[in-house]
N, C-alpha and C positions, 0 to 999 in steps of 0.2 A: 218524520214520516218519509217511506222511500220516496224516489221517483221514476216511475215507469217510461223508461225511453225503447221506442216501439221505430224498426223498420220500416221506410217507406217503400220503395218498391218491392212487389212478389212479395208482399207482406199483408201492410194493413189498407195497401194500395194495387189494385191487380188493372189489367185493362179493363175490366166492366166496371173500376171504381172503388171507391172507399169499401172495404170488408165489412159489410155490415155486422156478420158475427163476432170479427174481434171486437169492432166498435160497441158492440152490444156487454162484451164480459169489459172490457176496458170501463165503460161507465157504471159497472159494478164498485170500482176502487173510486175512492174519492182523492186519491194518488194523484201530483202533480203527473200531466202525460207529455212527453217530447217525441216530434219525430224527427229520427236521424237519417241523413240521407247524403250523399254526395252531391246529386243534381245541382247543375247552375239554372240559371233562370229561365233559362231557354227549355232547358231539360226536365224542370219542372212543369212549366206550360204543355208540354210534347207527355208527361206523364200523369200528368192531370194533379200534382201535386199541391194545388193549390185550393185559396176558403177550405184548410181543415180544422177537422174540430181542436187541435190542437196545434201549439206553437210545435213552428218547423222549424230544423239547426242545418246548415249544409255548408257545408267550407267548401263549397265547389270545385273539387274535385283537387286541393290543396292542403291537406292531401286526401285520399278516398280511406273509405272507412277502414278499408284491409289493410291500413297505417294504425299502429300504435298510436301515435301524436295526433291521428281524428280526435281519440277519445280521450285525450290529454289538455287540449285544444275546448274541446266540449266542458268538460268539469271545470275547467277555468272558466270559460265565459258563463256558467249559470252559477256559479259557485259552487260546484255540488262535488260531495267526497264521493269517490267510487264504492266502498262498501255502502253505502245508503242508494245504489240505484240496482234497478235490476232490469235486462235488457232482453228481448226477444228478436233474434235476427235470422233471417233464412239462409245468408252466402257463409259459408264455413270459415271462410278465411276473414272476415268482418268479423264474426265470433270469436276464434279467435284471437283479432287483436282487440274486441274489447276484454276480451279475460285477460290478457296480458300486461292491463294496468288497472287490475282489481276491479271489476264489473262484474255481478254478477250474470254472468249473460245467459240464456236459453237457446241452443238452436230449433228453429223454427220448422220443419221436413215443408215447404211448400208443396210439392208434390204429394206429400200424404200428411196434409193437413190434420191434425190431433186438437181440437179444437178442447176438448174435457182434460188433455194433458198441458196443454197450455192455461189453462184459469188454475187448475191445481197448484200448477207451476209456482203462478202469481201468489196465491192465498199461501201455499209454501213458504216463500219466501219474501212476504210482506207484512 
């Protein structure tokens, strides 16, 4: 079964808080869910990252996600093969360096959220 690793900030995290809509199609899949983030601890606290409903990954900013070796980094510590995960990420250049070590990623339009393109996305490709 994949597993769904989901963008923290300007994602599944905005400042008024956890995205209730994604959180809503996300508990559709019964998908392991990861969220991917840069934030160090501080930066987590300052973005409200924290008690999510899902385990958080963040190599604190060692490097940031717009690195290749985030997502290299990431598949080693959960054990997970990159064709078995699929990724929705809002920063272009996060995407793609997750596509750059076989993820398949989603870019996410934050600014013109597609919330029916995004669940399709998943069930697409799940």
């Amino acid at each position: 079964m994949k597993t769904i690793l989901i963008d923290a900030w300007n994602t599944f995290i905005t400042p008024e808080g956890v995205n209730r809509e994604i959180q809503k199609i996300l508990e559709e899949f019964s998908n392991k869910k990861i969220i991917l983030t840069s934030a160090n601890e501080e930066e987590k606290i300052q973005y409200g990252i924290m008690n999510m409903p899902y385990e958080v990954f963040s190599l604190k900013h060692q490097p940031n996600k717009d690195d290749p070796e985030y997502y290299k980094k990431m598949l080693k510590h959960f054990n997970l093969v990159a064709k078995e995960t699929i990724y929705f990420e809002h920063n272009p250049n996060a995407a793609e360096a997750a596509r750059s070590v076989g993820i398949n990623t989603i870019w996410y339009n934050k600014d013109q959220p597609n919330l029916d393109s995004l669940k399709t996305s998943l069930l697409d490709n799940l």
